[in-house]
C-alpha positions in Angstrom: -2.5 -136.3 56.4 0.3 -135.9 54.5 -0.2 -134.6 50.2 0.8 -137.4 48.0 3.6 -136.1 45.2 2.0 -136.5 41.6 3.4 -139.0 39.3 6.5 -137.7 37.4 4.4 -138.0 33.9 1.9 -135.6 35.3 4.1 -133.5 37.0 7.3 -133.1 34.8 6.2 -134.3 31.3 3.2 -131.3 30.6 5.9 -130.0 28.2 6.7 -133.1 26.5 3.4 -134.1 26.0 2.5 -130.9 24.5 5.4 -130.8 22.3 4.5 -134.1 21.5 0.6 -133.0 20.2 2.4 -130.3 18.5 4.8 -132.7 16.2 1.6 -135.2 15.4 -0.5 -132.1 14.5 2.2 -131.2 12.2 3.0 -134.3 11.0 -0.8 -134.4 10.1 -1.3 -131.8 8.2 2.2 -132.4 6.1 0.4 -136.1 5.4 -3.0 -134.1 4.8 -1.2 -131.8 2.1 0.9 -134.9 0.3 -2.1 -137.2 0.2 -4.9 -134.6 -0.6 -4.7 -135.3 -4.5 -5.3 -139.2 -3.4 -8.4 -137.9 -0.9 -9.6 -136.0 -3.8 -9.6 -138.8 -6.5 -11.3 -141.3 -3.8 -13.8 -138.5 -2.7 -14.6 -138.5 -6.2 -14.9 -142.0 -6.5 -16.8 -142.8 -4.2 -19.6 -140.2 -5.5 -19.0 -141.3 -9.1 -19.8 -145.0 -7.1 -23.0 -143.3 -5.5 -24.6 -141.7 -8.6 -24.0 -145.2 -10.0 -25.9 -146.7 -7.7 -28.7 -144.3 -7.8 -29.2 -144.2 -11.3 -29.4 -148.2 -11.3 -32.2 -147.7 -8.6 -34.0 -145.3 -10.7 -34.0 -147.5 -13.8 -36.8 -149.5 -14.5 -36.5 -153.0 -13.6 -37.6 -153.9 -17.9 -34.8 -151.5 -18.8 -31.8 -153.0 -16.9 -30.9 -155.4 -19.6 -30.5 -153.0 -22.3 -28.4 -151.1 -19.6 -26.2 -153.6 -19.0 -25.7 -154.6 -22.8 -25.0 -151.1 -23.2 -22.2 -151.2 -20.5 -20.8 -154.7 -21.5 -20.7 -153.4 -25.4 -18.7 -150.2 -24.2 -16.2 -152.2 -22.1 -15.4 -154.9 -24.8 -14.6 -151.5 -27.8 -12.0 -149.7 -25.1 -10.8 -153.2 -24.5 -10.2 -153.9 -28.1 -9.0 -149.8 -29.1 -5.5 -149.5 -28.7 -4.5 -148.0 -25.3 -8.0 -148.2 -24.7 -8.1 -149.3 -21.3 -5.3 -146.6 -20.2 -7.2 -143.9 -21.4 -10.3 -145.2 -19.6 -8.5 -144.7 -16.2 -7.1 -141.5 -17.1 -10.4 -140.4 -17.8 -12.2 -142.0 -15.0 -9.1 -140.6 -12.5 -9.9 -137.3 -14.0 -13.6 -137.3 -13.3 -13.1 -138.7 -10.3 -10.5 -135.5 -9.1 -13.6 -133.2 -10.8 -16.2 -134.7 -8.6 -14.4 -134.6 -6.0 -13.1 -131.3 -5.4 -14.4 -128.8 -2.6 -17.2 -127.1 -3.4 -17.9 -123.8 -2.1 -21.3 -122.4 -2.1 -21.9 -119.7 -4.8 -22.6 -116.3 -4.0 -25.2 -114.2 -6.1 -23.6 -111.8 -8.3 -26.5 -109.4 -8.8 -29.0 -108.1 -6.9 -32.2 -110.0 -5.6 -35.4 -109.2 -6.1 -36.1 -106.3 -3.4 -32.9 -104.4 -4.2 -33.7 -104.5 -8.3 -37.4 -103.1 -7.6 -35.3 -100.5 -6.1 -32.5 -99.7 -8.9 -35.5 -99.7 -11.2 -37.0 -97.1 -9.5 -34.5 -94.9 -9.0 -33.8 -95.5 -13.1 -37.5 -94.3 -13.8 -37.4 -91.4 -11.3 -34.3 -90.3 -13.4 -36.0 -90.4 -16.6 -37.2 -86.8 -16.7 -33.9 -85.8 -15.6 -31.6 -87.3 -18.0 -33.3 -87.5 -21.3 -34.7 -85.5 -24.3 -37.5 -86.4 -27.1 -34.5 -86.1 -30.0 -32.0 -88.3 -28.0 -31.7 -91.4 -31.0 -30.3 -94.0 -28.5 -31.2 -92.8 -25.2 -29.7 -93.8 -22.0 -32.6 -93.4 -19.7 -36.5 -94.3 -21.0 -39.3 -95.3 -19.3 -38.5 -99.2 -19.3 -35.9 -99.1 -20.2 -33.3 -101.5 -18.6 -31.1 -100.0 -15.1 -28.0 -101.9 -16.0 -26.1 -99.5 -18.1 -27.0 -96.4 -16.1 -25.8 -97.8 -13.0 -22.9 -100.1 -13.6 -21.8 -100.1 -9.7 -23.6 -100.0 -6.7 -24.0 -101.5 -3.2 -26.6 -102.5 -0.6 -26.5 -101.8 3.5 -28.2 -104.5 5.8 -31.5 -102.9 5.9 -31.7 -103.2 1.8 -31.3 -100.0 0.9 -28.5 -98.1 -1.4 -25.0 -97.0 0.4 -22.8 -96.7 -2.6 -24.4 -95.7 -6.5 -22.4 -94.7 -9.4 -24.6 -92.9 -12.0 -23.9 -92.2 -16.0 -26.0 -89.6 -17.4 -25.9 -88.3 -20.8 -23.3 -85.9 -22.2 -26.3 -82.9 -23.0 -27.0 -83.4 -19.3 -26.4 -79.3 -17.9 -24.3 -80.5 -15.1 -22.6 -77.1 -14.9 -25.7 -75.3 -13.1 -26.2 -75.8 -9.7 -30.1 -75.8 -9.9 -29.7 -78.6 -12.3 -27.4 -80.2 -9.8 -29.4 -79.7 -7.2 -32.2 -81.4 -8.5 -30.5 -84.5 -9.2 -29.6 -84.5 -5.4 -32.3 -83.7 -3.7 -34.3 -86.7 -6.3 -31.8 -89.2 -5.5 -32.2 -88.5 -1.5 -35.4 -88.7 -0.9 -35.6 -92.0 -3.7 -32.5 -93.6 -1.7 -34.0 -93.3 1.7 -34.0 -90.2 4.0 -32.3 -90.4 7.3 -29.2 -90.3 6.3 -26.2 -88.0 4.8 -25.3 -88.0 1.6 -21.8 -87.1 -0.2 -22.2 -86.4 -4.1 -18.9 -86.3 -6.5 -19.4 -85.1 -9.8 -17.4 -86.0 -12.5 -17.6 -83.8 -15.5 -15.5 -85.1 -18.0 -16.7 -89.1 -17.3 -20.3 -87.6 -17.0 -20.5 -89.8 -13.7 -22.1 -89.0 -10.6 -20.8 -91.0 -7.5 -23.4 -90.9 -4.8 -22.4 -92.4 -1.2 -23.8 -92.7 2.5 -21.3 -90.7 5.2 -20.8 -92.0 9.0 -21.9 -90.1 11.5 -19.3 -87.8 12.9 -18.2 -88.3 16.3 -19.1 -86.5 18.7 -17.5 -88.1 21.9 -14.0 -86.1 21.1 -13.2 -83.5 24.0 -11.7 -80.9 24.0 -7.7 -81.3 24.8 -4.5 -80.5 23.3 -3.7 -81.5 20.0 -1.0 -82.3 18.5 -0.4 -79.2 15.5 2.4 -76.9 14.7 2.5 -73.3 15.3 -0.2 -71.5 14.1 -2.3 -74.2 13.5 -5.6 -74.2 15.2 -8.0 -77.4 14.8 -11.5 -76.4 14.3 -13.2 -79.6 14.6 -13.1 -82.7 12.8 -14.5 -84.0 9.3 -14.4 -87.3 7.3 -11.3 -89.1 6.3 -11.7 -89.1 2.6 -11.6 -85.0 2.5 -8.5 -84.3 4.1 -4.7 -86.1 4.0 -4.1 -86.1 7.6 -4.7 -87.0 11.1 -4.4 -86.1 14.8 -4.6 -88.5 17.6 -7.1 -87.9 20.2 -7.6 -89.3 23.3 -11.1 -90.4 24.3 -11.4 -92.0 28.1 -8.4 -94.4 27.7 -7.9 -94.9 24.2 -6.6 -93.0 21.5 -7.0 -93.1 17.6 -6.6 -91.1 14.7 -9.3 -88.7 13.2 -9.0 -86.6 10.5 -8.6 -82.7 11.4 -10.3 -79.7 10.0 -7.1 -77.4 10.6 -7.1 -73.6 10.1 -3.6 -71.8 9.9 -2.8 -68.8 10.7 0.0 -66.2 11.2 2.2 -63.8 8.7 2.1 -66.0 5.7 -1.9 -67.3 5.9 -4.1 -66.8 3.1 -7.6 -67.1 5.2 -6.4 -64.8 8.9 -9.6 -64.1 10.1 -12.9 -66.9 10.7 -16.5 -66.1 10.6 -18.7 -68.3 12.4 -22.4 -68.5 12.0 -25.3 -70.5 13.2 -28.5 -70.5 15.2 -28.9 -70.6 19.0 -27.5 -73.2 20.3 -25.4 -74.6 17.8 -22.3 -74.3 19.3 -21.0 -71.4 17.9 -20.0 -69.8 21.5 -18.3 -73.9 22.0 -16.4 -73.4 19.0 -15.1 -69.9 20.4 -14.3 -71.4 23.7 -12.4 -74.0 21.9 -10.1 -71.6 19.7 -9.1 -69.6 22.9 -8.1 -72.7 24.5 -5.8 -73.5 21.7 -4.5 -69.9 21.5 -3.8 -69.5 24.9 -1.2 -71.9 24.4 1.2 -69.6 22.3 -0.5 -65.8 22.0 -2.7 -63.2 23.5 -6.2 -63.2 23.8 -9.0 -60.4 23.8 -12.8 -61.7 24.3 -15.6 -59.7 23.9 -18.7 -61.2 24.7 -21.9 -58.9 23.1 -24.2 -61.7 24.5 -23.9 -61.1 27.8 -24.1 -64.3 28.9 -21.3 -65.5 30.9 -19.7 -68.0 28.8 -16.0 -67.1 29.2 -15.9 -66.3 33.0 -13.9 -69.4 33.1 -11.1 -67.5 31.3 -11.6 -64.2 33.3 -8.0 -63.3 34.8 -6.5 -66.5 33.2 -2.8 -66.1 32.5 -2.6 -64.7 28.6 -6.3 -63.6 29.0 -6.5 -59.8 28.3 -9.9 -59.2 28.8 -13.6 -60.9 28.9 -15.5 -58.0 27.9 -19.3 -57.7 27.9 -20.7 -54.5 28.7 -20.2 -51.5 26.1 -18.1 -49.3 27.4 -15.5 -52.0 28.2 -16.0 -53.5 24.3 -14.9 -50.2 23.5 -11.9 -49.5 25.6 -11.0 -53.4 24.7 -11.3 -52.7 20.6 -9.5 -49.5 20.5 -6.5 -51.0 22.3 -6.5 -54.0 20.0 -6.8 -51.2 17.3 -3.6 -49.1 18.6 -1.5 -52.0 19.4 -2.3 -53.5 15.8 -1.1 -50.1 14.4 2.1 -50.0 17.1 2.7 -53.8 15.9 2.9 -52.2 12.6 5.4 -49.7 13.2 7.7 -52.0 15.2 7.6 -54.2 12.4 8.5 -51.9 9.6 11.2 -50.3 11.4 12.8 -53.5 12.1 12.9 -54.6 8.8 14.5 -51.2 7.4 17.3 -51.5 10.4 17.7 -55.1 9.6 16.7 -56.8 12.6 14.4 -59.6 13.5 10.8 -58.6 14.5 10.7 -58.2 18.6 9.5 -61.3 20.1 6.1 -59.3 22.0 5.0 -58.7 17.7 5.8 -62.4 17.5 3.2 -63.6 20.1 -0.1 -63.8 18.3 -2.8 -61.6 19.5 -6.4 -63.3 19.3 -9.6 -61.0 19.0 -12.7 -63.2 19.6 -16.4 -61.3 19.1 -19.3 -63.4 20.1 -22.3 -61.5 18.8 -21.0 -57.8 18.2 -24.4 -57.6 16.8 -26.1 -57.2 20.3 -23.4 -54.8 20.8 -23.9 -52.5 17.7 -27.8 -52.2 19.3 -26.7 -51.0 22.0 -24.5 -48.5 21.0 -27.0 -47.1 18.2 -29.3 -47.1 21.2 -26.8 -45.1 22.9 -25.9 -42.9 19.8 -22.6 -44.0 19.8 -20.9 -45.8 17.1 -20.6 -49.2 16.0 -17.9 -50.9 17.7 -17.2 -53.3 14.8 -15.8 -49.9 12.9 -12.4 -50.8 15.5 -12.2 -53.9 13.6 -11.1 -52.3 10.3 -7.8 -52.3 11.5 -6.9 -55.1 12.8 -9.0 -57.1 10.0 -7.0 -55.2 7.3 -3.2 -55.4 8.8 -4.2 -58.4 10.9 -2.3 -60.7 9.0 0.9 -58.6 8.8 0.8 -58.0 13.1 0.1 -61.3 13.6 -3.1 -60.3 14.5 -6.1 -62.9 14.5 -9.5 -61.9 14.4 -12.7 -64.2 15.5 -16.6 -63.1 14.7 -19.3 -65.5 16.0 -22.7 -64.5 15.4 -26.6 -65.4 14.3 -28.3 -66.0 10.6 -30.3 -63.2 11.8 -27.5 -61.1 12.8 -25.0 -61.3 10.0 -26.9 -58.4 7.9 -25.9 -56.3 11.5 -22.4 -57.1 10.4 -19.8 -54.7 9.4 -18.3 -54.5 5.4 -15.1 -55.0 7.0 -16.1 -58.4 8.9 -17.4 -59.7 5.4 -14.6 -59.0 3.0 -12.0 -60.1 5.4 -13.2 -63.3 7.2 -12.3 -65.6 4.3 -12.6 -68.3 6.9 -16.3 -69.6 7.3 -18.1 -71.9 10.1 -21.4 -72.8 9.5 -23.3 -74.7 12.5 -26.5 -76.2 13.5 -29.7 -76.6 10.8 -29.3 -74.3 8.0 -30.7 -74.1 4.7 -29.6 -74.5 1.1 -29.9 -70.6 1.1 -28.1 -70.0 4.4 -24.9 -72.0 3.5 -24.3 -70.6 0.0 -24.5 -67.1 1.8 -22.2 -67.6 4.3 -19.8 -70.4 2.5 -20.0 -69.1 -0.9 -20.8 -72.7 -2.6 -23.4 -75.1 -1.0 -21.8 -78.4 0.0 -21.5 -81.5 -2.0 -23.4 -83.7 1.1 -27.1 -83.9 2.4 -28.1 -82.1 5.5 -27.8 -84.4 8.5 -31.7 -85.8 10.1 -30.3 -85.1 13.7 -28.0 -82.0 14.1 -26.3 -82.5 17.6 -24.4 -79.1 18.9 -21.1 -78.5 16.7 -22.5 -80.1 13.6 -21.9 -78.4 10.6 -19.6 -77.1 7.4 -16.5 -75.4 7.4 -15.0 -73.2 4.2 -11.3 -72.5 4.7 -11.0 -69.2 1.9 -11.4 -70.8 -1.8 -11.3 -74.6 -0.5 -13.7 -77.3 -0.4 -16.5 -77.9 1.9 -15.8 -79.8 4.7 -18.1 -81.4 7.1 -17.3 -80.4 10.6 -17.5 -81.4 14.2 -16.6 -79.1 17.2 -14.8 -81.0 20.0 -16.9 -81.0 23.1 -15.7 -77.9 24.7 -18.7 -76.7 26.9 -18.5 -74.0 29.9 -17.2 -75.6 33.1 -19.2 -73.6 35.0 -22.4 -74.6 33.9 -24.4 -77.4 35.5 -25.7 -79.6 32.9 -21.8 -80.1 31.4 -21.1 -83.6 32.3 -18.3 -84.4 34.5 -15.6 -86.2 31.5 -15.9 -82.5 30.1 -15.8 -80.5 32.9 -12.5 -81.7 33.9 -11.5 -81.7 30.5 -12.0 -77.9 30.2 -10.2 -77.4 33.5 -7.3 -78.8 33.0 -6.6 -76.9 29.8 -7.0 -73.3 31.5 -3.6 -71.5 32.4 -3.5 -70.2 36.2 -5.2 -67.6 37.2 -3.0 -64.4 37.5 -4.9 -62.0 38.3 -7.5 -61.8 41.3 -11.0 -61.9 40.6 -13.3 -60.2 43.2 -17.1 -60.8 43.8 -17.7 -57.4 41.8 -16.7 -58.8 38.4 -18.4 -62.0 39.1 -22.3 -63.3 37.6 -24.1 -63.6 40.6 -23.9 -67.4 41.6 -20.5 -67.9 39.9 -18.5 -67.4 43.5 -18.9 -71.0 44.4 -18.4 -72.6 41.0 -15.0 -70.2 40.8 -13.8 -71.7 43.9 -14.6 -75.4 43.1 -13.0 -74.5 39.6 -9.6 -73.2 42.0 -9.5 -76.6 43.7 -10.0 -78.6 41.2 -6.8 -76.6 39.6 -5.2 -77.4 42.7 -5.6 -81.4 41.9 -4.4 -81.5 38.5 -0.9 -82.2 38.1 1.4 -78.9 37.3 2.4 -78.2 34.1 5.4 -75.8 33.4 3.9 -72.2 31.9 5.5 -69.4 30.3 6.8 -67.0 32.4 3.9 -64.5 33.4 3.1 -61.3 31.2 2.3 -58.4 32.1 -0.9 -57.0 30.2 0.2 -54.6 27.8 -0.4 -50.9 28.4 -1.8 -48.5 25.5 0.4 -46.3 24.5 -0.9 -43.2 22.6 0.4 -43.5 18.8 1.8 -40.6 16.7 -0.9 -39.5 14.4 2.3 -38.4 12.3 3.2 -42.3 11.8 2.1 -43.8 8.4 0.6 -47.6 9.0 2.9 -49.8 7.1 0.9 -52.3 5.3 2.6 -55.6 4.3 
């Protein structure tokens, strides 16, 4: 059975009758907009009418004729004023247009009842903080009244404080940091634990601003960012504390986080990082991270004084000088960094006297990453043999001038084990995992201006670039692709940021169990698409150094 054809209107007039809604819609709300002083002034009316009514209802039935004399008395004097009866419309229009208009429903201006229990609360608990027996008009007293200590503040959902702004009294000893500190820790625990805390103190206004942080996230992986030469990103931190931002890619979108970045090179002020932190923290994931990035321009020397096995994934990797973790090999490994620091030296000062531009192998930067030379300086006392952080003098001292980075990772209880030369020079700190007041001043230098965080996940902590502020800090996920609980996003996250592999790696220099992983690690290389490397370079070759030669220090 043959289709019948649709009728023309239904078929070829769908765009005329939409552009035809379209014009009336239009047309409608130009009429709505010309007559809405008219809707207004009838609206009004028509209440004005209704109140009428009801207060006619209301009045008692022996009261109505006074009522109406009333009325009839007030009509017969405008009558008989002069313009009386214009001005009785005007007036009438008027509160018609009043009573009429849209009314929105108000919105309370202060706080209810739950969240002014609170403010009071937090007023009295500051009592014994903020005032003195001989103050003569006291800003804080036991009832006294909240308002003009705390002239801004805001709620959360669950009723509790997420933004304060604090006055306290000029004699208040806001320069101590015990004084300081007690403040905090009072307004923490009075505001509601569980969360993380940012103070801001202002001296001069004698204000303290107290605010609740977001959570950092911890879903960024590790890949390459977008810096400039000798930039290295450490992790991330909140958006208020720094002026800039990287964009990351996380599954299939992208955004913009703000970047903890450490710079590096001839003309740094901070060369050298010291990372510290408990087990499992993700010290060893913040290492892993930095020779990714570094592998991408320079050189890089890992000693691991652990033991474990956590850079096998960069074992014979193009730009990978060593992975290190026995003794003897830490040794042979430092010594060379040591000599070629010193021969980077020379090179450098002789160009400069001939007039020449450095030689482009002093250009490349040369990392040196340590993860726990603690374990290592054990050892080697065990052994009777030296301390293999005294190699580090070196290259921590002229570092800067060879382009020479150095990288110490290591435990709270370790960082007494750690050389003078490791402390003066790392002016770069990393803090991560739980650690107490006491442990951050003594690795940061300052305690930070925020609360620690309930729930520490691996990566979490503070960063201290030289004399700069604290920032909060969050390690992009960056865990060993070899292990088995890494989940699979990461895995192939980690993998496709190695180089190739240029040298072979035989079963010999392998952790027993790692053959199998190593070979799915060399297939799933084989997947990813190529990307264009450097040429390949040769690992340099000690040379033995005059003892003649004076170390040119810049």
């Amino acid at each position: 059975m043959a289709r019948r054809p649709l009728p023309r209107i239904l078929s070829n007039g769908s765009a005329q009758i939409a552009r035809s809604r379209e014009l009336a819609r239009t047309a409608a709300d130009s009429a709505t907009d010309v007559l809405h002083p008219l809707i207004t002034i009838t609206r009004g009316l028509r209440r004005l009418a209704g109140a009428g009514r009801r207060r006619w209802a209301d009045t008692p039935k022996d009261r109505r004729g006074p009522l109406l004399f009333l009325v009839a008395s007030v009509v017969l004097v405008v009558a008989l004023v002069p313009y009386g009866p214009l001005l009785a419309v005007v007036t009438v229009m008027a509160a018609a247009a009043w009573k009429g208009r849209e009314r929105r429903p108000t919105q309370p201006t202060g706080p209810d009842e739950p969240q002014t229990k609170r403010l009071q609360s937090l007023y009295e608990a500051l009592v014994p903080y903020f005032s003195t027996a001989d103050d003569p008009a006291p800003l804080y007293a036991h009832g006294g009244e909240w308002e003009q200590a705390f002239p801004s503040y805001e709620f959360d959902d669950t009723g509790r404080v997420s933004r304060l702004l604090v006055r306290y009294p000029a004699y208040f000893t806001d320069g101590e940091a015990e004084s300081r500190a007690r403040v905090e820790q009072l307004l923490h625990t009075k505001s509601g634990r569980g969360r993380e805390y940012h103070f801001v103190w202002d001296e001069e206004g004698n204000e303290l601003s107290v605010s609740v942080l977001s959570p950092l996230p911890t879903d960024i992986a590790a890949q390459r960012f977008v810096t400039a030469p000798g930039e290295t990103v450490l992790g991330f931190t909140d958006p208020s504390d720094v002026q800039r931002t990287l964009p990351v890619t996380h599954g299939e979108e992208q955004r913009d986080v703000p970047p903890v970045v450490w710079r590096t090179g001839v003309r740094s002020t901070e060369p050298h990082l010291l990372v510290a932190g408990e087990p499992g923290s993700g010290t060893t994931t913040l290492l892993r991270s930095i020779a990714l990035q570094a592998l991408q321009q320079g050189d890089v020397l890992i000693v691991e004084g652990g033991g474990t096995g956590e850079f096998a994934c960069l074992t014979g990797r193009d730009g990978v000088l060593a992975v290190e973790s026995g003794l003897t090999g830490a040794f042979t490994s430092l010594e060379w960094a040591a000599h070629e620091t010193e021969r980077r030296l020379v090179a450098a000062n002789r160009a400069r006297q001939a007039g020449r531009p450095a030689p482009d192998d002093i250009r490349r930067p040369l990392w040196i990453l340590l993860d726990r030379p603690s374990t290592l300086g054990l050892l080697a006392a065990a052994d009777g043999r030296k301390d293999p952080q005294s190699l580090l003098q070196v290259p921590l001292r002229h570092g800067r001038a060879a382009n020479v980075t150095v990288v110490v990772a290591d435990q709270f209880d370790s960082l007494d084990a750690l050389s003078d030369a490791v402390r003066q020079h790392t002016r770069a700190r990393v803090v991560l995992g739980p650690a107490s007041a006491a442990q951050l001043q003594a690795v940061l230098g300052v305690p930070p201006h925020t609360t620690p965080t309930p729930d520490t996940p691996p990566g979490r902590g503070y960063a201290r670039l030289g004399s700069g502020p604290v920032h909060r800090l969050q390690v992009p996920a960056t865990p060993d692709p070899f292990d088995d609980a890494t989940s699979e996003a990461h895995r192939r996250a980690v993998l496709a940021l190695l180089p190739e592999r240029t040298t072979p790696v035989g079963p010999e220099h392998l952790v027993p169990g790692e053959a199998d992983a190593d070979a799915e690690m060399e297939a799933e290389l084989e997947k990813k698409p190529a990307v264009e490397t450097e040429k390949k370079r040769p690992v340099p070759v000690l040379e033995p150094m005059p003892t003649e030669v004076a170390v040119a220090e810049s």
